[in-house]
Backbone and ligand atoms as CSV (ligand in chain L), in Angstrom:
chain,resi,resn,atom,element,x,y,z
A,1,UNK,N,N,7.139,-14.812,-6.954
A,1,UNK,CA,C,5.855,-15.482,-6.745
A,1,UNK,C,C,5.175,-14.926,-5.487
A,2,UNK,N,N,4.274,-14.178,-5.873
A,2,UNK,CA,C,3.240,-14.297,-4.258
A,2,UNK,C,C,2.625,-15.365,-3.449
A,3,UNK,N,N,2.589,-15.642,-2.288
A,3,UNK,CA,C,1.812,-16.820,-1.706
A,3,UNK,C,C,1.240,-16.230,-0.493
A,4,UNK,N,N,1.125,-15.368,-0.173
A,4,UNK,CA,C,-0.212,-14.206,0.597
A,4,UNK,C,C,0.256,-12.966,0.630
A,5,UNK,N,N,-0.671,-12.452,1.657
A,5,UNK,CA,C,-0.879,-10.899,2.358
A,5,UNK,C,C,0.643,-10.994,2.842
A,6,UNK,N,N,0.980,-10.254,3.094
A,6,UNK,CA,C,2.042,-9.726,4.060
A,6,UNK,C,C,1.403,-8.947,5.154
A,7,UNK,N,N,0.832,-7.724,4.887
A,7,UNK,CA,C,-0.091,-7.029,5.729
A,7,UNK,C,C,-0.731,-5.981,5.352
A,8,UNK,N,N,-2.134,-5.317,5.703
A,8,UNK,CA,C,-2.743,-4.534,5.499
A,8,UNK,C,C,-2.117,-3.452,6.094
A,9,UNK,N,N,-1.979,-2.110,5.334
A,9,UNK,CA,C,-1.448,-1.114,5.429
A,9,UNK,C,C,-2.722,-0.211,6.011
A,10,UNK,N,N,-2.993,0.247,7.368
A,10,UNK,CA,C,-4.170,1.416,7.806
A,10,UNK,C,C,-3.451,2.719,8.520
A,11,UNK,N,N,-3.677,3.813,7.538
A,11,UNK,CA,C,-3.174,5.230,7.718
A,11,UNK,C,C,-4.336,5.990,8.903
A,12,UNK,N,N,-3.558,6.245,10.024
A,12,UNK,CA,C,-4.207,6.749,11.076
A,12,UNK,C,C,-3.414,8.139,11.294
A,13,UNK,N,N,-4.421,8.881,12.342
A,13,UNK,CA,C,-3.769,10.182,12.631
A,13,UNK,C,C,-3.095,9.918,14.333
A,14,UNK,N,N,-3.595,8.926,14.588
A,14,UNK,CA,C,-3.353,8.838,16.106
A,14,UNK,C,C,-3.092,7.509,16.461
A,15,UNK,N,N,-1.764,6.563,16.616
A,15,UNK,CA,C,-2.073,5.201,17.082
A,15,UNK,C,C,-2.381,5.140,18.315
A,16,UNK,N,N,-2.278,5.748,19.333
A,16,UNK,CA,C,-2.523,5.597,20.533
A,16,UNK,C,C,-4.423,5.730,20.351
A,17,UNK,N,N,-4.762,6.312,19.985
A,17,UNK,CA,C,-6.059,6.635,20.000
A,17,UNK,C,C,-6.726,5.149,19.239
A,18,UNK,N,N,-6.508,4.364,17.962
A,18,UNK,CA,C,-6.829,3.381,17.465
A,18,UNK,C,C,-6.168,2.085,17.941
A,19,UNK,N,N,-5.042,2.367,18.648
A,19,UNK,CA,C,-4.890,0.598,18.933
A,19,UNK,C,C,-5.615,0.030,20.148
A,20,UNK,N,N,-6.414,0.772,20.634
A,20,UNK,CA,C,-6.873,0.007,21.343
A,20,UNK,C,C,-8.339,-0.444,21.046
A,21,UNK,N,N,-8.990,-0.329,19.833
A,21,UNK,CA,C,-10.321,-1.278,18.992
A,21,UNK,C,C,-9.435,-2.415,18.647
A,22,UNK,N,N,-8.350,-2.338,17.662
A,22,UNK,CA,C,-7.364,-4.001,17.120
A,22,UNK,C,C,-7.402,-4.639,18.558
A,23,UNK,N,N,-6.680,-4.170,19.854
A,23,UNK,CA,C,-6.234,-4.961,20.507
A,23,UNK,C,C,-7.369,-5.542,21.838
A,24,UNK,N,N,-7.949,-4.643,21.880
A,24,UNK,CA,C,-9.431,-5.228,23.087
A,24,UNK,C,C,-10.571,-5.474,22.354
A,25,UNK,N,N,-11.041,-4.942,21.554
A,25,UNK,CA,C,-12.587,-4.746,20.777
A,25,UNK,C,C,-12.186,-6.064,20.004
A,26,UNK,N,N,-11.413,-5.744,18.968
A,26,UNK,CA,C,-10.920,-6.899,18.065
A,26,UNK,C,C,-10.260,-8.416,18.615
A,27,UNK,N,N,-9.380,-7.893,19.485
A,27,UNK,CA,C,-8.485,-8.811,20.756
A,27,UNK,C,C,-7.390,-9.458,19.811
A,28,UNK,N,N,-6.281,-8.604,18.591
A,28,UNK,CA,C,-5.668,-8.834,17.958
A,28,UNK,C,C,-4.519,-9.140,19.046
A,29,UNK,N,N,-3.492,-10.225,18.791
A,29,UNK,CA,C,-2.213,-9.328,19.738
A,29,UNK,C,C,-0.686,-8.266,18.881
A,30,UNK,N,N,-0.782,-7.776,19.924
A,30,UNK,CA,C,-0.057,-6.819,20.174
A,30,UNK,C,C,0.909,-7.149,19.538
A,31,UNK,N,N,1.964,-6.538,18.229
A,31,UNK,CA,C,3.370,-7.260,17.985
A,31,UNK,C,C,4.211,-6.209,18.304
A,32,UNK,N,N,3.938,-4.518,18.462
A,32,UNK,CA,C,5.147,-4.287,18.673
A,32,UNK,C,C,5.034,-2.758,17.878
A,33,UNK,N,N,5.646,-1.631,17.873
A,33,UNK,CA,C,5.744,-0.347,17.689
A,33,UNK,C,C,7.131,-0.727,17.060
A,34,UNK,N,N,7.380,0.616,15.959
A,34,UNK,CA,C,8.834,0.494,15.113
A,34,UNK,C,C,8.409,1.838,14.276
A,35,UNK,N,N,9.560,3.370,14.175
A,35,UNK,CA,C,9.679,3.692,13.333
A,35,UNK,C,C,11.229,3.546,12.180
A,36,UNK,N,N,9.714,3.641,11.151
A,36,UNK,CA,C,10.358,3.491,9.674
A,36,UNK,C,C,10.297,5.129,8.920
A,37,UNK,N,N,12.018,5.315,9.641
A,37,UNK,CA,C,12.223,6.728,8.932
A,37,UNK,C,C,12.233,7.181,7.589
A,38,UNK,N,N,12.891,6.015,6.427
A,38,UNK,CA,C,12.973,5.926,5.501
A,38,UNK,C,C,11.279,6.641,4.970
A,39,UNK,N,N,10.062,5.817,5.598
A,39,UNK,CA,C,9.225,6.304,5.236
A,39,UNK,C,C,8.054,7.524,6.021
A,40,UNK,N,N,8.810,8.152,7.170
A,40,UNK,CA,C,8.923,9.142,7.598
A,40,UNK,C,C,7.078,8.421,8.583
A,41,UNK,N,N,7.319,7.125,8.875
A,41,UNK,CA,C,6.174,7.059,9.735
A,41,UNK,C,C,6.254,6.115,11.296
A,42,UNK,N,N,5.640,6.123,12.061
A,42,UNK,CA,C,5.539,4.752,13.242
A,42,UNK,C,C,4.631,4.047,13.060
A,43,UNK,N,N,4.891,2.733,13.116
A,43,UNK,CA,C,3.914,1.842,13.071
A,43,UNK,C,C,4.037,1.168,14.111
A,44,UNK,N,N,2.537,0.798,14.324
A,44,UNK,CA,C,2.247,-0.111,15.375
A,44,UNK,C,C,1.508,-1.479,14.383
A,45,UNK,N,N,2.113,-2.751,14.924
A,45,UNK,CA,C,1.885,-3.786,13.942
A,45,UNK,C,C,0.702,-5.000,14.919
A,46,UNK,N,N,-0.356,-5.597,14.897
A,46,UNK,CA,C,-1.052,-6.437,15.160
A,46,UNK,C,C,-0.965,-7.597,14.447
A,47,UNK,N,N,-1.595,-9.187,14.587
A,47,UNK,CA,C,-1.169,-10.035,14.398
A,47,UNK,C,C,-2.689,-10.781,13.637
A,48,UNK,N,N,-3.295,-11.322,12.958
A,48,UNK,CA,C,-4.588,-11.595,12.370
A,48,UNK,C,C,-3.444,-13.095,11.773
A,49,UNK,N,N,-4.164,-14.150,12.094
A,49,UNK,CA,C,-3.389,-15.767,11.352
A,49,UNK,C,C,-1.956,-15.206,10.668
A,50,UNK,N,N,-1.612,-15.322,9.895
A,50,UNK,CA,C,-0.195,-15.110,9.173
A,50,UNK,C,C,-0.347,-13.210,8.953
A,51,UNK,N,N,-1.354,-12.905,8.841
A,51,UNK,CA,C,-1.046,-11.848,8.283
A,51,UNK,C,C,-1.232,-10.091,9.102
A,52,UNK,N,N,-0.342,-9.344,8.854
A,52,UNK,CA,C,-0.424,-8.023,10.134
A,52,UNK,C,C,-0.804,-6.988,9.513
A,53,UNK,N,N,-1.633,-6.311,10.450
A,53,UNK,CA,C,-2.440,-5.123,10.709
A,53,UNK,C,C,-1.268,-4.257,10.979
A,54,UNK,N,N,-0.770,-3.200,10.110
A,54,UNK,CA,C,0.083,-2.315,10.139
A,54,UNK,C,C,-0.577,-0.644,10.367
A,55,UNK,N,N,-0.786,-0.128,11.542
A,55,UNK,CA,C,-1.441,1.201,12.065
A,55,UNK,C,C,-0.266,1.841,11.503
A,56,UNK,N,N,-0.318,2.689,10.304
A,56,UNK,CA,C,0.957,4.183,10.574
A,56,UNK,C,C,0.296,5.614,10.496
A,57,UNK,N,N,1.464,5.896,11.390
A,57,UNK,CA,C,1.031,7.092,11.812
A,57,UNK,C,C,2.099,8.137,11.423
A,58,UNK,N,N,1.947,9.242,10.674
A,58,UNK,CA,C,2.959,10.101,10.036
A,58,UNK,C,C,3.781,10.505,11.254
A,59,UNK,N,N,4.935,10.716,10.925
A,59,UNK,CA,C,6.285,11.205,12.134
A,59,UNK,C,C,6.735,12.824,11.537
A,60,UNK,N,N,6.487,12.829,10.002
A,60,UNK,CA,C,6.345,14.366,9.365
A,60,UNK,C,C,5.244,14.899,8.193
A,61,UNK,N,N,5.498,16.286,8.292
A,61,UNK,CA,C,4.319,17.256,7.516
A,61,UNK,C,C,4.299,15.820,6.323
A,62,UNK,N,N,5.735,15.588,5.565
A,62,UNK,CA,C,5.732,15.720,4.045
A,62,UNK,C,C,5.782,13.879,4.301
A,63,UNK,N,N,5.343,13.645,5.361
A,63,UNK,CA,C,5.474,11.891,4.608
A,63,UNK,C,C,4.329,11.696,3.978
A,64,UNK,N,N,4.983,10.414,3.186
A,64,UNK,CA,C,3.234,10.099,2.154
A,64,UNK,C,C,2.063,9.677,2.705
A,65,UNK,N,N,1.872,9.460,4.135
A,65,UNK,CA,C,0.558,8.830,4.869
A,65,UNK,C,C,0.115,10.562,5.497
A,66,UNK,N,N,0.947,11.674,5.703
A,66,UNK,CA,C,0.048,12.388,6.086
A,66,UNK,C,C,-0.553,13.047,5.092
A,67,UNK,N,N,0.369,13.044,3.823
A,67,UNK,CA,C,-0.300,13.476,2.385
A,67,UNK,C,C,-2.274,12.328,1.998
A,68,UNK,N,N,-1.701,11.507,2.291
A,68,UNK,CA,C,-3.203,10.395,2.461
A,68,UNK,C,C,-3.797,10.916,3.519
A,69,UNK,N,N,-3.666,11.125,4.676
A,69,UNK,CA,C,-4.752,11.395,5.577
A,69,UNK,C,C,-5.256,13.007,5.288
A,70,UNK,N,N,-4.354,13.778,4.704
A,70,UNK,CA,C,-5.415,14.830,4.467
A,70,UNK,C,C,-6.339,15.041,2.984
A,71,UNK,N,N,-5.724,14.216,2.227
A,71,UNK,CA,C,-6.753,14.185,0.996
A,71,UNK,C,C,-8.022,13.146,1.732
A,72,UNK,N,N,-7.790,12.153,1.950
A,72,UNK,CA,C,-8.932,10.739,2.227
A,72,UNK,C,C,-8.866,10.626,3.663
A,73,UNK,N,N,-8.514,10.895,4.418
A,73,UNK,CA,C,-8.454,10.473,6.012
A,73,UNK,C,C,-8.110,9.409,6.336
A,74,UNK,N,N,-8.229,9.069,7.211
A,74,UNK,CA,C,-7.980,7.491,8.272
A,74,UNK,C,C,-8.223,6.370,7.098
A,75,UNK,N,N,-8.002,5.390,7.130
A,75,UNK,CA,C,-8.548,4.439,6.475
A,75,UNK,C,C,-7.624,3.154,5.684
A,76,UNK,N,N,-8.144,2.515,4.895
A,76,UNK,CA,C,-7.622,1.289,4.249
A,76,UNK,C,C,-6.246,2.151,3.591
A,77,UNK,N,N,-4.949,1.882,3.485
A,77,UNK,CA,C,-3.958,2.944,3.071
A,77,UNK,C,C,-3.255,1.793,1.854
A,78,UNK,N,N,-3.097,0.566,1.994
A,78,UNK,CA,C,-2.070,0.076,0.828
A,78,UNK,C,C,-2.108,-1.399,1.710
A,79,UNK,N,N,-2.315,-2.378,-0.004
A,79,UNK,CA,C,-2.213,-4.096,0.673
A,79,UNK,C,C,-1.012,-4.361,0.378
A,80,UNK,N,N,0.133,-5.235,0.908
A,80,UNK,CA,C,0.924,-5.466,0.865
A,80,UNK,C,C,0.587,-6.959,0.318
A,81,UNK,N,N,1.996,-7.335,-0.566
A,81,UNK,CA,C,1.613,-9.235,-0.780
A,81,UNK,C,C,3.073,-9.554,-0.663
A,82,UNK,N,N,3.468,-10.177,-0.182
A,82,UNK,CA,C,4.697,-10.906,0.380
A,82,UNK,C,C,4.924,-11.840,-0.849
A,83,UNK,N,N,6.388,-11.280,-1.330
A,83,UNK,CA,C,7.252,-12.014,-2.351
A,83,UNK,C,C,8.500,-12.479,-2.094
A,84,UNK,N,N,8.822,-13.549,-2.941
A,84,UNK,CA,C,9.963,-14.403,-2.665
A,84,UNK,C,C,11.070,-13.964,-3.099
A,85,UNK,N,N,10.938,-13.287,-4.331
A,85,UNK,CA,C,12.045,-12.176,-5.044
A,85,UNK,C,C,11.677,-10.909,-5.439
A,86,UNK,N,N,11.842,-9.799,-4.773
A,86,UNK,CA,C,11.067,-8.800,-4.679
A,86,UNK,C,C,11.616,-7.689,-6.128
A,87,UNK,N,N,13.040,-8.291,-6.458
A,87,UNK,CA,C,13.542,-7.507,-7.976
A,87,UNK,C,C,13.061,-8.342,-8.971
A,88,UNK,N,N,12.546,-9.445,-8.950
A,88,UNK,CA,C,12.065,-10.255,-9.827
A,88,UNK,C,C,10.479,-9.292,-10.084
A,89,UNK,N,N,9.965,-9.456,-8.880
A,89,UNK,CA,C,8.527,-8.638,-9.152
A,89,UNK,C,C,8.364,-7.456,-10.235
A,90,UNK,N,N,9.057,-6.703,-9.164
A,90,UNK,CA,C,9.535,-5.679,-9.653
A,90,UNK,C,C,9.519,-5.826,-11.515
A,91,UNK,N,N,10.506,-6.285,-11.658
A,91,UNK,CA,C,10.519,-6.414,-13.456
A,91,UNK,C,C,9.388,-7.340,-13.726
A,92,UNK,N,N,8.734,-7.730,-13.144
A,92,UNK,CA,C,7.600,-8.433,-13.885
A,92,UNK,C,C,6.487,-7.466,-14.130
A,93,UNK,N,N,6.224,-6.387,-13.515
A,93,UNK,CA,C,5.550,-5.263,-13.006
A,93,UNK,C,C,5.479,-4.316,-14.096
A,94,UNK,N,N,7.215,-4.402,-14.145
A,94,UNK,CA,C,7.538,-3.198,-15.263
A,94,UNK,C,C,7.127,-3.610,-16.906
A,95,UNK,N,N,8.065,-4.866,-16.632
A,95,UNK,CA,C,7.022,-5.666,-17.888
A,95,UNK,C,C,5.786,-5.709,-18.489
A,96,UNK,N,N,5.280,-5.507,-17.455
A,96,UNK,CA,C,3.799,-5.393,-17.815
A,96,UNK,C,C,3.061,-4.297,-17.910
A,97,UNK,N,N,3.965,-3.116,-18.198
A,97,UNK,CA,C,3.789,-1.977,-18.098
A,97,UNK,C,C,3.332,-0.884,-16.916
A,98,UNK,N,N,3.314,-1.554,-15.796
A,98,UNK,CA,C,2.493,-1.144,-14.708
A,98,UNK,C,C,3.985,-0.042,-14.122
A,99,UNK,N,N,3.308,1.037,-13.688
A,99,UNK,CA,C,4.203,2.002,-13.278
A,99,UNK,C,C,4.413,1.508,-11.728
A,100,UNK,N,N,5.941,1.726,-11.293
A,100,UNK,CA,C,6.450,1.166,-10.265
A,100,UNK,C,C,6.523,3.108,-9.005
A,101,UNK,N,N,6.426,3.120,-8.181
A,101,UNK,CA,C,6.535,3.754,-7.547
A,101,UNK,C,C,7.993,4.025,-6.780
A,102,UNK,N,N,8.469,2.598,-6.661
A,102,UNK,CA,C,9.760,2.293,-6.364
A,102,UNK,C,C,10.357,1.307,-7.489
A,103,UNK,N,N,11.086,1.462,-8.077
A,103,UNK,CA,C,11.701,0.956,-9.140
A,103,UNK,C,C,13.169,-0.168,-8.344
A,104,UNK,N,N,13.181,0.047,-7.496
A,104,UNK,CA,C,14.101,-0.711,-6.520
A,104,UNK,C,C,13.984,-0.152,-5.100
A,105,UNK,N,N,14.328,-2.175,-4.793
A,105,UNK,CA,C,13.248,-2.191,-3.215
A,105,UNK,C,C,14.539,-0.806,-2.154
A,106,UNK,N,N,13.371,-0.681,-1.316
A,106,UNK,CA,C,13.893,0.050,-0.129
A,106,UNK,C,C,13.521,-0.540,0.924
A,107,UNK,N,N,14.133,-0.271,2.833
A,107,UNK,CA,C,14.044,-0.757,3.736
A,107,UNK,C,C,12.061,-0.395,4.361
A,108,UNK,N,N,11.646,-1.484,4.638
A,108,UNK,CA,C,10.376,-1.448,5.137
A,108,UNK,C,C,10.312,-1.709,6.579
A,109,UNK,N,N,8.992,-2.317,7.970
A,109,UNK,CA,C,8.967,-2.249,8.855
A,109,UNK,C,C,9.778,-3.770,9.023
A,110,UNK,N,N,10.216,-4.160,10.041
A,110,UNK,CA,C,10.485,-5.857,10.369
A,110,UNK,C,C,11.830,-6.283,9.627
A,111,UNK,N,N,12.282,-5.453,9.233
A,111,UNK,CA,C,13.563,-5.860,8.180
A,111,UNK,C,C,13.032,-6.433,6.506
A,112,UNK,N,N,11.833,-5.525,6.840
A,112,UNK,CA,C,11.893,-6.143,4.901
A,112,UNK,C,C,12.254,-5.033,4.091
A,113,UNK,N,N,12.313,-6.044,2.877
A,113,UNK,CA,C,12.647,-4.767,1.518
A,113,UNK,C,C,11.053,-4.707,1.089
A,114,UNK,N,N,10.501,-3.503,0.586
A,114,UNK,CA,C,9.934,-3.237,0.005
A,114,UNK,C,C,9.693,-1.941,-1.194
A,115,UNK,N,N,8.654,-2.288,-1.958
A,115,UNK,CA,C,8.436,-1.590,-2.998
A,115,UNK,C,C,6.963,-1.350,-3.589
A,116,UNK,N,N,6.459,0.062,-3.903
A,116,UNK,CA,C,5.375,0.382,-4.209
A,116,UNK,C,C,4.781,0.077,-5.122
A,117,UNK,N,N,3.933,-0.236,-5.833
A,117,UNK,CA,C,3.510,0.196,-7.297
A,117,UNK,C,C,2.671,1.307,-7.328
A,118,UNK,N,N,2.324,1.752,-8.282
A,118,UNK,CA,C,1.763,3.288,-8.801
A,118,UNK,C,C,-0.027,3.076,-8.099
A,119,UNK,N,N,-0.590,3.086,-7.560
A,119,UNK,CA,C,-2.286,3.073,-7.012
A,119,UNK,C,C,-3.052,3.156,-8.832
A,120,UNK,N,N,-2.181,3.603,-9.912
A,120,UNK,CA,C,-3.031,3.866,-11.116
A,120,UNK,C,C,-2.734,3.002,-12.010
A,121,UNK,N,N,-1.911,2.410,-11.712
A,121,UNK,CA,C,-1.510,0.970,-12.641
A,121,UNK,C,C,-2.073,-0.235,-11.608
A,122,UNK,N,N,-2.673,0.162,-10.543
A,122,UNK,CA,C,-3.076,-1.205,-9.783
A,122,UNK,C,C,-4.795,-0.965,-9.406
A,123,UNK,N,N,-5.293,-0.472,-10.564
A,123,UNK,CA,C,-6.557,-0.059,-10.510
A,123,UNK,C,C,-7.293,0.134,-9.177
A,124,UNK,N,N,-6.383,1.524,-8.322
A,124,UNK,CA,C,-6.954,2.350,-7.451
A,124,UNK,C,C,-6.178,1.781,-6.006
A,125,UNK,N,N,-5.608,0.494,-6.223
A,125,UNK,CA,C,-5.423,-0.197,-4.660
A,125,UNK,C,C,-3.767,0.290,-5.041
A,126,UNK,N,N,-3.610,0.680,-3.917
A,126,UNK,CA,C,-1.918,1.071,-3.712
A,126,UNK,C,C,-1.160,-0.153,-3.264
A,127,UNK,N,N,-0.508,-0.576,-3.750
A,127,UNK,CA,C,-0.131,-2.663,-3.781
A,127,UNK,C,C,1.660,-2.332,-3.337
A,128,UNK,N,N,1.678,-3.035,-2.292
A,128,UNK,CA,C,3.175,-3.063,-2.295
A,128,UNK,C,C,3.929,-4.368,-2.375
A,129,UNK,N,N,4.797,-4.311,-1.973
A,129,UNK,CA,C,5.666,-5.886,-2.547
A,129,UNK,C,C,6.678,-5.855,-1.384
A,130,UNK,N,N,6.389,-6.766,-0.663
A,130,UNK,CA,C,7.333,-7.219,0.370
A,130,UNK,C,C,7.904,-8.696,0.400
A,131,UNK,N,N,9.184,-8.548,0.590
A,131,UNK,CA,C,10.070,-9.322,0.993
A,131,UNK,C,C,10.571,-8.925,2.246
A,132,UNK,N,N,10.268,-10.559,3.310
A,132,UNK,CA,C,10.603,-10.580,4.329
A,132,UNK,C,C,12.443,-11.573,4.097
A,133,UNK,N,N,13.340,-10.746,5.101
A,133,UNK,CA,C,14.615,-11.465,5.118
A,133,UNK,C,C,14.441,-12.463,5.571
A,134,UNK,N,N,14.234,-12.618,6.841
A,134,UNK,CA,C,14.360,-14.034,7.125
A,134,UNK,C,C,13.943,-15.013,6.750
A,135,UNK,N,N,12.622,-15.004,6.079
A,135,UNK,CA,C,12.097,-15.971,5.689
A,135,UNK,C,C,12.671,-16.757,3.960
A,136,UNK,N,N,12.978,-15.821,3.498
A,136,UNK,CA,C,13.978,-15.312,2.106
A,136,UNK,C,C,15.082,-16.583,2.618
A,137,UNK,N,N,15.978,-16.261,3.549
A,137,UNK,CA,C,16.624,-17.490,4.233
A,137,UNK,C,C,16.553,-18.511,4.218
A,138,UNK,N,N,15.241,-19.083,5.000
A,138,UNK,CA,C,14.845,-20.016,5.234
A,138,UNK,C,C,14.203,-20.606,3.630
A,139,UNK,N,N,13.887,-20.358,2.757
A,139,UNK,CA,C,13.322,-20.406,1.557
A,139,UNK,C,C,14.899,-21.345,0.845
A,140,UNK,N,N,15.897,-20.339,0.866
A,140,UNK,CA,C,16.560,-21.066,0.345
A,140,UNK,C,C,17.004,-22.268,0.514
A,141,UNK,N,N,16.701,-22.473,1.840
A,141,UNK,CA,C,17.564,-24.377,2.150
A,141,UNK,C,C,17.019,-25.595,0.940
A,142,UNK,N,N,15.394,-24.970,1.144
A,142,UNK,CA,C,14.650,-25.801,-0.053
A,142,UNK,C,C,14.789,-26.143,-1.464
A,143,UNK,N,N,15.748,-25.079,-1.928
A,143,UNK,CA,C,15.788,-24.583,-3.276
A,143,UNK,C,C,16.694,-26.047,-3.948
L,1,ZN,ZN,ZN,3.228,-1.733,4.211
């Protein structure tokens, strides 16, 4: 089940050069720098009500954000929506014929699992699927 954003995904060439419009211009706060080798990038993460402003910035030639910044440049890169069972999605996805990019989750920024879908089965928006652990946790006491 989705029940929001997780965070907006923005592909930059430079975080040092852009975090400082989020954090003075905008006056987002600050959450924190982390690279995610798995996806060969650094992110710098900002804070908007529940939901984060994720700056990445490629760490190599062949990761997929510098492959995006040289076809399209800087810009809106992939929305994330925060799920409660992220292999559940997943097969709901597939079910529905929508091509998965990741067919099973992998490690994302913050300790989540995440997973892509295809930008052409999600009519143009590159959609990812995050599951946060801890909160996954806390979810269950309720159950
Ligand atoms: Zn993301």
């Amino acid at each position: 089940m989705i029940e929001k954003i997780s965070h907006i995904g923005i592909a930059v060439h430079n975080l040092e050069e852009q975090m400082s419009y989020y954090q003075n211009v905008l006056g987002l706060p600050f959450l924190g720098t982390e690279e995610v080798t798995d996806q060969k990038v650094k992110v710098a993460m900002f804070g908007v009500g529940n939901v984060r402003i994720e700056l990445l910035e490629p760490t190599a030639e062949d990761s997929p954000i510098a492959k995006f910044l040289e076809k399209k440049g800087s810009g809106v890169h992939h929305i994330a929506y925060e799920v409660d069972n992220i292999e559940k999605t997943i097969d709901t996805f597939q079910k529905n014929s929508l091509k998965m990019i990741d067919t099973s989750p992998r490690p994302g920024a913050s300790g989540t699992k995440i997973a892509f879908a295809h930008p052409k089965s999600t009519f143009g928006v590159l959609t990812e699927l995050c599951q946060e652990e801890s909160e996954n946790l806390e979810n269950r006491k309720d159950d």
